[in-house]
C-alpha positions as CSV (number, residue, x, y, z in Angstrom):
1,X,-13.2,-15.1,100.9
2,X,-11.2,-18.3,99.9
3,X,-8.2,-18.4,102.5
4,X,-5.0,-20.3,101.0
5,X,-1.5,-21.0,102.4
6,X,0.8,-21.6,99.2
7,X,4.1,-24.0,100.6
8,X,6.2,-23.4,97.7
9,X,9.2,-22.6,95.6
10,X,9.9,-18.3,94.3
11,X,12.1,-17.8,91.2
12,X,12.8,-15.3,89.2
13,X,12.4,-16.7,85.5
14,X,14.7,-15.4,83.1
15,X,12.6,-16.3,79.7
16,X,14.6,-16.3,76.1
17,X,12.2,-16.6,72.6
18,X,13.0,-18.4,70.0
19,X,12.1,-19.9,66.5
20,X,13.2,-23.0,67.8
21,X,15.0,-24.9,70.3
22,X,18.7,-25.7,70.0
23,X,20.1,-28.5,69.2
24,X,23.4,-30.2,71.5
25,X,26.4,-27.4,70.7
26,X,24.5,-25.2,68.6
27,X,24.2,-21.3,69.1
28,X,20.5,-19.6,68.4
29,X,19.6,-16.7,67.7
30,X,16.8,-16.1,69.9
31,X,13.7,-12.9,69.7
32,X,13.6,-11.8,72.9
33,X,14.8,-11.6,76.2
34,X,12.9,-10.9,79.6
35,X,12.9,-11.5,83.6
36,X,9.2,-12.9,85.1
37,X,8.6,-13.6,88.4
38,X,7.6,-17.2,88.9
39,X,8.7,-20.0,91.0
40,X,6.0,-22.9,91.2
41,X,4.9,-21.6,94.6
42,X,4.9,-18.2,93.6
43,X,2.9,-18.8,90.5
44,X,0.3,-20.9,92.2
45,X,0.1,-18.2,95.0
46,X,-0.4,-15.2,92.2
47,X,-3.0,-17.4,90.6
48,X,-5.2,-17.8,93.4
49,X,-4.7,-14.3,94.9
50,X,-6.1,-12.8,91.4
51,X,-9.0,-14.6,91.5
52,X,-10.0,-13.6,95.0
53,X,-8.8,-15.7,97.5
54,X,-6.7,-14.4,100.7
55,X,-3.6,-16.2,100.3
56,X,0.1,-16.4,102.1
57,X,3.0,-17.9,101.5
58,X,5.8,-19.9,102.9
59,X,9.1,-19.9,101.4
60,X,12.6,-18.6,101.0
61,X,14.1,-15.6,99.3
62,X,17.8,-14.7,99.5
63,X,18.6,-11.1,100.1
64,X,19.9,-10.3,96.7
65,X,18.6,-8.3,93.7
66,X,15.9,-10.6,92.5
67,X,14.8,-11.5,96.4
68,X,13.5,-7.8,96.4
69,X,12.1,-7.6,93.1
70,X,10.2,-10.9,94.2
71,X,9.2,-10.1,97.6
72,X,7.9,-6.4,96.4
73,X,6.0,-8.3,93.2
74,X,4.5,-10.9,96.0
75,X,3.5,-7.8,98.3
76,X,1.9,-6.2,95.2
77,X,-0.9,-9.1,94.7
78,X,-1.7,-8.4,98.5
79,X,0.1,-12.0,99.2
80,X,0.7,-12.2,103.5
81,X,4.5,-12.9,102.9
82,X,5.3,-13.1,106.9
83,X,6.5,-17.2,106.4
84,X,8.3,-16.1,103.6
85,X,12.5,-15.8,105.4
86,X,15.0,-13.7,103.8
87,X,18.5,-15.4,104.0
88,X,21.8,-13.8,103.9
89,X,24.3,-16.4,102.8
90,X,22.2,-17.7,99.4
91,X,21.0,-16.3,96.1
92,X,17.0,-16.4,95.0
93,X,16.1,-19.1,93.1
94,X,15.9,-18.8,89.1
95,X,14.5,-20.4,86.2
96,X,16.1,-20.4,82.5
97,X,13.2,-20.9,80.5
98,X,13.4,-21.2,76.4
99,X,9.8,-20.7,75.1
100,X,9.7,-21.6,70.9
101,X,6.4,-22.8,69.0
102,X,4.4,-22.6,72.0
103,X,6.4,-25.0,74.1
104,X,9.1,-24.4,76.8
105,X,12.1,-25.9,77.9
106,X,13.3,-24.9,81.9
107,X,16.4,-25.7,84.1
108,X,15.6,-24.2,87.4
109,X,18.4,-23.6,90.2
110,X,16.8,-23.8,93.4
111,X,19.2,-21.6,95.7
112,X,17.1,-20.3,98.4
113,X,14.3,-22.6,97.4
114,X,16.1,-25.1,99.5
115,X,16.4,-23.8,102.8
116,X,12.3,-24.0,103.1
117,X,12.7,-26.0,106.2
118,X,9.6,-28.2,108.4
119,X,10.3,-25.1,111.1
120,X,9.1,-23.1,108.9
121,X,6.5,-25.0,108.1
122,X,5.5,-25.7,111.5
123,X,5.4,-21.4,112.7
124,X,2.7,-21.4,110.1
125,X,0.2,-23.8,111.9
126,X,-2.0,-20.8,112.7
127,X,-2.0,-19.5,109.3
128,X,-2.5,-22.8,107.8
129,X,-5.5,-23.9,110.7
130,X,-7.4,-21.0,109.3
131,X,-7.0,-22.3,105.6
132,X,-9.5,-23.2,103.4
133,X,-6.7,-25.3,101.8
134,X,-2.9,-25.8,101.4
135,X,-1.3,-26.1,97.9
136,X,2.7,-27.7,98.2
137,X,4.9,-28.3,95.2
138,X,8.2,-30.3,94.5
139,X,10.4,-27.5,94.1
140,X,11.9,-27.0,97.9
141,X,12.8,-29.8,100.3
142,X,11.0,-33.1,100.6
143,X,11.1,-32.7,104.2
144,X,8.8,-29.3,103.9
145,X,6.5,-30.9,101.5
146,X,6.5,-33.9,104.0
147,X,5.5,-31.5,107.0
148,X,3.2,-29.6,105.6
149,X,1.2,-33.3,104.5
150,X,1.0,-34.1,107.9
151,X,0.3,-30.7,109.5
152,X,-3.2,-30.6,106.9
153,X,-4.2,-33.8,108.0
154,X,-3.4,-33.2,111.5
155,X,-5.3,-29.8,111.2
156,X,-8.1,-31.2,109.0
157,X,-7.2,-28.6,106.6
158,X,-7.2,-30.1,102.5
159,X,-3.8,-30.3,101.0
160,X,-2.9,-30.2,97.1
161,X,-0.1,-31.7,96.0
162,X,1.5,-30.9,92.8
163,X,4.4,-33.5,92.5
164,X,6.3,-31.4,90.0
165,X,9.0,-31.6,89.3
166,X,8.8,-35.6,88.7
167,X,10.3,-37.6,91.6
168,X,9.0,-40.7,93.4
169,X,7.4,-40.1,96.4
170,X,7.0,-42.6,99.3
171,X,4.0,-44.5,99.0
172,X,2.8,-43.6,102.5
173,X,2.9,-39.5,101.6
174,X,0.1,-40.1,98.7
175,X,-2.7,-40.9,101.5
176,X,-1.9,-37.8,103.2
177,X,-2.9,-35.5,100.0
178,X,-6.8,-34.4,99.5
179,X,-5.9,-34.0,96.0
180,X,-2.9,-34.9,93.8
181,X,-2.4,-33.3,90.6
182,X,0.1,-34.2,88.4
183,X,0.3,-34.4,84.3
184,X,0.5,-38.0,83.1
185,X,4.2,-38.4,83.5
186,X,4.4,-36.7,86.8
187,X,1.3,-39.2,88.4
188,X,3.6,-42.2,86.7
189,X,6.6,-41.0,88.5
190,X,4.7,-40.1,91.5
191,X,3.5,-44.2,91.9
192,X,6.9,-45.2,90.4
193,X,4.8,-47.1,87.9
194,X,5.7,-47.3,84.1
195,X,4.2,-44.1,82.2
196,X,3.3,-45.9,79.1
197,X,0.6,-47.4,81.4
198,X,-3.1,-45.7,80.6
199,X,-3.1,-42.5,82.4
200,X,-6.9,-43.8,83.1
201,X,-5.4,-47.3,85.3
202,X,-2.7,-44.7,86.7
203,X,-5.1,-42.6,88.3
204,X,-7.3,-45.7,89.6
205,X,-4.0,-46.9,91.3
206,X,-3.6,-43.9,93.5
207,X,-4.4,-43.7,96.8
208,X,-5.7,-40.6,96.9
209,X,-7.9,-38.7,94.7
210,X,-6.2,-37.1,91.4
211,X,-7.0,-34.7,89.1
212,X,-4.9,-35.5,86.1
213,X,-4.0,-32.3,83.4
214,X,-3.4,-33.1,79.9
215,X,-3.2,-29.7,78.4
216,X,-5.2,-28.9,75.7
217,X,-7.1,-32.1,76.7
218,X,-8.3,-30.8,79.7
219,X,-8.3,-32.4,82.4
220,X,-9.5,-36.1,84.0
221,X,-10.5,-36.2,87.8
222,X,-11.5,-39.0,90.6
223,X,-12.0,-38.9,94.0
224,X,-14.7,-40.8,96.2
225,X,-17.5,-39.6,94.9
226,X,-16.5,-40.0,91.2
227,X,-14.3,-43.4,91.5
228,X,-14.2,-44.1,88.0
229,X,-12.2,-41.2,85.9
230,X,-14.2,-38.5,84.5
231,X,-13.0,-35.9,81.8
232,X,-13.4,-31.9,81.4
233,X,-12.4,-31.0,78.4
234,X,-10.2,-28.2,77.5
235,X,-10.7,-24.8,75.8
236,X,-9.7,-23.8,72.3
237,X,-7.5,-20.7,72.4
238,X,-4.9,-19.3,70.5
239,X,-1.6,-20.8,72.5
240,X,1.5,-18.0,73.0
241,X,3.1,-19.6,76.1
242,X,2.4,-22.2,78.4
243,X,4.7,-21.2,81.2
244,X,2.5,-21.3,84.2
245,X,-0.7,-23.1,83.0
246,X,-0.3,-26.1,85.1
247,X,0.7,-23.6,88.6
248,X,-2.5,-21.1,87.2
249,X,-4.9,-24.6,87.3
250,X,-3.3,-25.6,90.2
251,X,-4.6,-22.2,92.1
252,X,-7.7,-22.1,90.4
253,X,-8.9,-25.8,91.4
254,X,-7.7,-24.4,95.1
255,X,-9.8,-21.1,95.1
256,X,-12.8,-23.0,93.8
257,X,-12.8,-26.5,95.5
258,X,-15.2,-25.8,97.9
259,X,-18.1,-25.8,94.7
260,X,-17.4,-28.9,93.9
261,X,-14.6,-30.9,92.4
262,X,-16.6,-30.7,89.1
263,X,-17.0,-27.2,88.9
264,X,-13.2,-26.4,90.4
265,X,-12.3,-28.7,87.7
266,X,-14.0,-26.6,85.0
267,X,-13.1,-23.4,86.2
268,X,-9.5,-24.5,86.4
269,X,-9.1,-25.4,82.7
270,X,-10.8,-22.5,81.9
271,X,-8.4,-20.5,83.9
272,X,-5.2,-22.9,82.9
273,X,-6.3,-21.8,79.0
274,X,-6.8,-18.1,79.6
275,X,-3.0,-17.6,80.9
276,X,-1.5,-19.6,77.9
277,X,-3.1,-16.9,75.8
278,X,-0.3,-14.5,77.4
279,X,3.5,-14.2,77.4
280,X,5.2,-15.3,81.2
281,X,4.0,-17.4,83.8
282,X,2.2,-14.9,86.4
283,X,1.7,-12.2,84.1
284,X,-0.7,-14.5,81.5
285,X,-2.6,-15.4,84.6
286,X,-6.3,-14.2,84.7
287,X,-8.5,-12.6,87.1
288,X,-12.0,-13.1,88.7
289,X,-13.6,-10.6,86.1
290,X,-11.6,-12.0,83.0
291,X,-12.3,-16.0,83.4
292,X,-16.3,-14.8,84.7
293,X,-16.6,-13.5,81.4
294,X,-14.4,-15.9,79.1
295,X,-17.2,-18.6,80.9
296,X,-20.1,-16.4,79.8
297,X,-18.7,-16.0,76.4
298,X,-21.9,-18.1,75.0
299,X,-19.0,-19.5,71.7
300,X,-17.8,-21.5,75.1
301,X,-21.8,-23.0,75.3
């Protein structure tokens, strides 16, 4: 079994429908209101836990109404939450997510999000030496993200960085990442390079290797053995939501990297298009026995 440790962000998402988005000052009558679990971390964690790996978690939760709701919804997709601190004195974090014609709009507040500290990054080392590989989003403290760069590398262990949201990063950090995978904007930000630049030259610039998503597109990769970028294309579904497609490829290119960067590739857009088939971030995200036969579906050929 795949064995991941997820160094992330947990939110609770709190997800309004509507026809369209408003505009500055306007009031909307939206379709439908819901709570999700989500959280970049989170999501990433519940995507590679459905489709079999072992996974845990380190992160932050504040003691509060959503922390439990979160922490029991963690604990339900067998997730080892023992990295995962409870903290008195803040709220959990949240998301406000408007989803209309198949696109979303999110302001997240990061609350306990950003007390993940390099501590507790660091009383993980066990956990994480044992890990197949290490998947870290931009959601909680630079200084986490930071340690857990250096305690892969130190460890040997692969490390996936997701630097979303955008921010510029220091240049040195970007050697330290097996992987990077961004969207086209995020990679541009990442570099601190102009993002009308061809996302192509972007990922040639890197010093690491990046697997670049571009939605229905697919996805382009590189890395050492494929220096020059290569594409997977996408897979035509019906889109509902895409809350969560980029955290459900992110997991899937994690649980199946050890095929190949080729086939993880694959099998993450694949996976990335079955979730945006369903409404909410973890809840649209498939498992081993749905994306097996979605890839045996010969109309995919």
């Amino acid at each position: 079994m795949t064995r991941i440790v997820v160094v992330g962000s947990i939110n609770m998402d709190l997800v309004t429908l509507a026809p369209r988005f408003p505009g500055p000052g306007e009031t909307l009558l939206g379709h439908r209101f819901l709570t999700a679990h989500g959280g970049k971390g989170a999501n990433q964690a519940v995507a590679a836990a459905r489709l079999g790996a072992a996974v845990a978690m380190v992160g932050a939760l504040g003691r509060d109404a959503f922390g439990d709701q979160l922490h029991q919804g963690l604990a339900k997709e067998g997730i080892d939450l023992a990295h995962v601190a409870r903290l008195d004195d803040v709220g959990s974090g949240s998301a406000s997510i408007t989803v209309a014609e198949g696109e979303n709009q999110i302001i997240v507040v990061p609350a306990a999000n950003a007390r993940v500290t390099p501590a507790q990054v660091g009383a993980a080392r066990e956990t994480i030496a044992h890990a197949d590989a290490v998947l870290v989003q931009l959601e909680i403290p630079l200084d986490a993200v930071e340690a857990a760069l250096h305690l892969g590398r130190r460890l040997g262990v692969p490390v996936i960085l997701n630097p979303a949201p955008a921010q510029q990063l220091p240049r040195e950090w970007l050697p330290l990442a097996s992987y990077l995978i961004p969207n086209q904007h995020e990679l541009a930000t990442a570099l601190g390079e102009d993002a009308q630049t061809d996302f192509r030259e972007l990922m040639r610039r890197a010093p690491c290797p990046v697997v670049l998503t571009r939605g229905g597109d697919g996805a382009w990769y590189r890395d050492d053995a494929h220096p020059e970028p290569r594409h997977q294309p996408g897979f035509a579904v019906e889109v509902m939501d895409t809350t969560g497609a980029g955290d459900t490829f992110n997991g899937a290119l994690a649980v199946f990297l050890g095929e190949g960067l080729p086939q993880a590739v694959g099998k993450a857009c694949a996976a990335a298009a079955l979730s945006v088939t369903r409404l909410g971030a973890q809840a649209g995200m498939p498992r081993q026995t749905e994306l097996d036969a979605f890839l045996a579906d010969p109309s995919r050929a």
